[in-house]
C-alpha positions in Angstrom: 35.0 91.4 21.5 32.9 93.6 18.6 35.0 95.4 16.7 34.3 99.1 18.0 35.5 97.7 21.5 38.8 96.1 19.8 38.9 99.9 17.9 38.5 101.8 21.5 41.1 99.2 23.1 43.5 99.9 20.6 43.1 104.0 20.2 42.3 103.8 16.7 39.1 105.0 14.7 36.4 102.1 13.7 36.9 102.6 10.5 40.7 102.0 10.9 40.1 99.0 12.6 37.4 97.5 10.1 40.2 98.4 7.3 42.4 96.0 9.3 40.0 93.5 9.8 39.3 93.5 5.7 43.0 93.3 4.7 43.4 90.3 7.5 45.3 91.7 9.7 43.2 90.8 12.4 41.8 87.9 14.1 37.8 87.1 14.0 34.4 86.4 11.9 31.6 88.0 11.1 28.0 86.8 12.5 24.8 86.6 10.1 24.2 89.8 11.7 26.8 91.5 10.1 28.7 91.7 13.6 32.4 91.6 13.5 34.1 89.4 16.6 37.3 89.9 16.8 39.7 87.5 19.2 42.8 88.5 19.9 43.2 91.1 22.7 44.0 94.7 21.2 48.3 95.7 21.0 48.9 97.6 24.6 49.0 101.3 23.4 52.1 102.8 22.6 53.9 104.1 25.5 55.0 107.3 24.7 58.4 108.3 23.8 60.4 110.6 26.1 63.2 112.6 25.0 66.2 114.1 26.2 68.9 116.4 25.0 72.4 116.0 26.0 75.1 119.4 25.3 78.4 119.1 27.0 81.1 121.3 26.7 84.4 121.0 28.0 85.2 124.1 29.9 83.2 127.5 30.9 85.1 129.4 28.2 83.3 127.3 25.7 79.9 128.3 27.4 78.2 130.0 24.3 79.2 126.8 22.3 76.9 124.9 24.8 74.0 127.5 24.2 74.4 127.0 20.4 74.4 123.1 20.9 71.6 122.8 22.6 69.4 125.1 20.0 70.7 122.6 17.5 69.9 119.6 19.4 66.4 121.8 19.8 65.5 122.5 16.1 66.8 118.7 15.2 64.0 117.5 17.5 61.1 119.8 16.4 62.0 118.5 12.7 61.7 115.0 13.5 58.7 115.6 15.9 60.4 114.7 19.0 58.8 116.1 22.2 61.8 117.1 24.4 61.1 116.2 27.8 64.2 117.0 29.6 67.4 119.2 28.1 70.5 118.6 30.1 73.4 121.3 29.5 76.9 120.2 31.0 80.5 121.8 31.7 83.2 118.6 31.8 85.5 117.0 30.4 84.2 114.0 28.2 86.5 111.8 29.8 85.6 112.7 32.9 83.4 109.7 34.6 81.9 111.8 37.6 79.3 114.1 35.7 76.6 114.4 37.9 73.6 115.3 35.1 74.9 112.3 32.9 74.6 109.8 35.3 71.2 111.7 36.5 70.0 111.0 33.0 71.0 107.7 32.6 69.8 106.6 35.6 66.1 108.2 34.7 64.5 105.2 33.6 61.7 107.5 31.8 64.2 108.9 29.1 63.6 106.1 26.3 65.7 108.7 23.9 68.8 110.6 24.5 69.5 113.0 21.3 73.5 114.3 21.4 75.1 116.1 18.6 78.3 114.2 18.4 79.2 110.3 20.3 82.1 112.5 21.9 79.3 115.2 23.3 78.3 112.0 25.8 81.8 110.3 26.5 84.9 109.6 24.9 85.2 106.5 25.8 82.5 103.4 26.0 80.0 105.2 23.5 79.3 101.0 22.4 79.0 100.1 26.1 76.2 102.5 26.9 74.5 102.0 23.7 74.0 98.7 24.4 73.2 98.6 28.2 70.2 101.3 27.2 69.1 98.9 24.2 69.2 96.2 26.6 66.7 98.2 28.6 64.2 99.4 25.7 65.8 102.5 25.5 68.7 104.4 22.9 70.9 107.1 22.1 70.5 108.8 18.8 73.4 110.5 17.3 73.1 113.9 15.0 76.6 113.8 13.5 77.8 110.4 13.5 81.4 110.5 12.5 82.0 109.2 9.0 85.9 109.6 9.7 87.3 106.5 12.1 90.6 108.3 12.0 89.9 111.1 12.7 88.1 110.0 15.9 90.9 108.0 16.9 92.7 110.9 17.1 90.7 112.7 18.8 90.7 110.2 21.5 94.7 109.5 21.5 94.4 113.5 21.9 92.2 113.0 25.1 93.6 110.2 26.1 97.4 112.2 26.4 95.6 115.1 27.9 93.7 113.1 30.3 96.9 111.8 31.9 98.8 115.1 31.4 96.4 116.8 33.7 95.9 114.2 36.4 100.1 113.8 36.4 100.4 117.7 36.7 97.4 117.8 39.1 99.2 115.4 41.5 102.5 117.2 41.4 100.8 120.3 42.1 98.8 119.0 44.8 102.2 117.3 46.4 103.8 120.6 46.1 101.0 122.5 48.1 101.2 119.5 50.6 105.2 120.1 51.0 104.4 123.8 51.8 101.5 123.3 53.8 103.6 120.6 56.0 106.8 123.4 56.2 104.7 126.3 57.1 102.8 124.3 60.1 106.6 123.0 60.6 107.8 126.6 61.0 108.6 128.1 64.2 106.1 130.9 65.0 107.1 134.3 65.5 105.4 135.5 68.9 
């Protein structure tokens, strides 16, 4: 194919193209005409990059944290040019595994780049895990503040890990105590 076909294949400029062709970077000969054949098939455009923002906060009392997050996740994209496509805003626990937006985004297949602030902002557990399943499909996660500290984020997830357990312990013994009362009060004689 000439080369201003190969240029409008491959969404760059003639001139870009020609440079190309000069430096050897592509395939072809010229003709005694001057024509430029070039023949290899142009590079499929770029597909274009999608972005999302994840913020997650714990609890509702953190809820103006979550606003502030997500204007930092904001700003970090303008400054590296990302469009943001989709900005997801979360109230659960990280090691919670049934958050309903997370799994909404993950399972987007159009999101090539998720954007969190911190690895504990998307789980706190398995950060590796989904890291490499999204690679695996062409896609990745890009952290703001990676941790430079591996103790201190071992403690932080011994910390969840004890609260995790605390709450689901308590939260069955509460849930057995409203049983027992439910039970005795349907077990109680009524008054007529």
């Amino acid at each position: 194919m000439k080369l201003s076909q190969y240029a409008r294949h491959a969404g760059v400029r003639y001139e870009t193209a020609w440079r190309w062709f000069k430096a050897g970077h592509l395939t072809g000969y010229q003709t005694a005409t001057g024509t430029i054949i070039i023949t290899e098939t142009p590079a499929p455009p770029p597909v274009a990059q999608r972005v999302a923002i994840y913020a997650r906060v714990s609890s509702a009392e953190h809820r103006e944290n979550l606003e502030r997050q997500t204007q930092r996740l904001s700003d970090y994209c303008a400054a590296k040019g990302y469009p943001i496509a989709k900005t997801v805003r979360e109230i659960a626990s990280g090691v919670n595994d049934r958050r309903p937006k997370l799994l909404t985004l993950l399972e987007d297949p159009t999101i090539t780049l998720i954007v969190v602030e911190h690895k504990d902002r998307l789980t706190r557990f398995g950060f590796t895990y989904l890291d490499t399943l999204l690679r695996q499909q062409g896609r990745q996660i890009e952290v703001i503040n990676p941790s430079e500290d591996e103790r201190a984020d071992l403690l932080a997830d011994m910390t969840s890990i004890i609260y995790s357990f605390a709450a689901r312990l308590y939260g069955q013994r509460r849930a057995k105590r409203k049983t027992e009362r439910l039970i005795a009060d349907l077990q109680a004689p009524t008054e007529a």
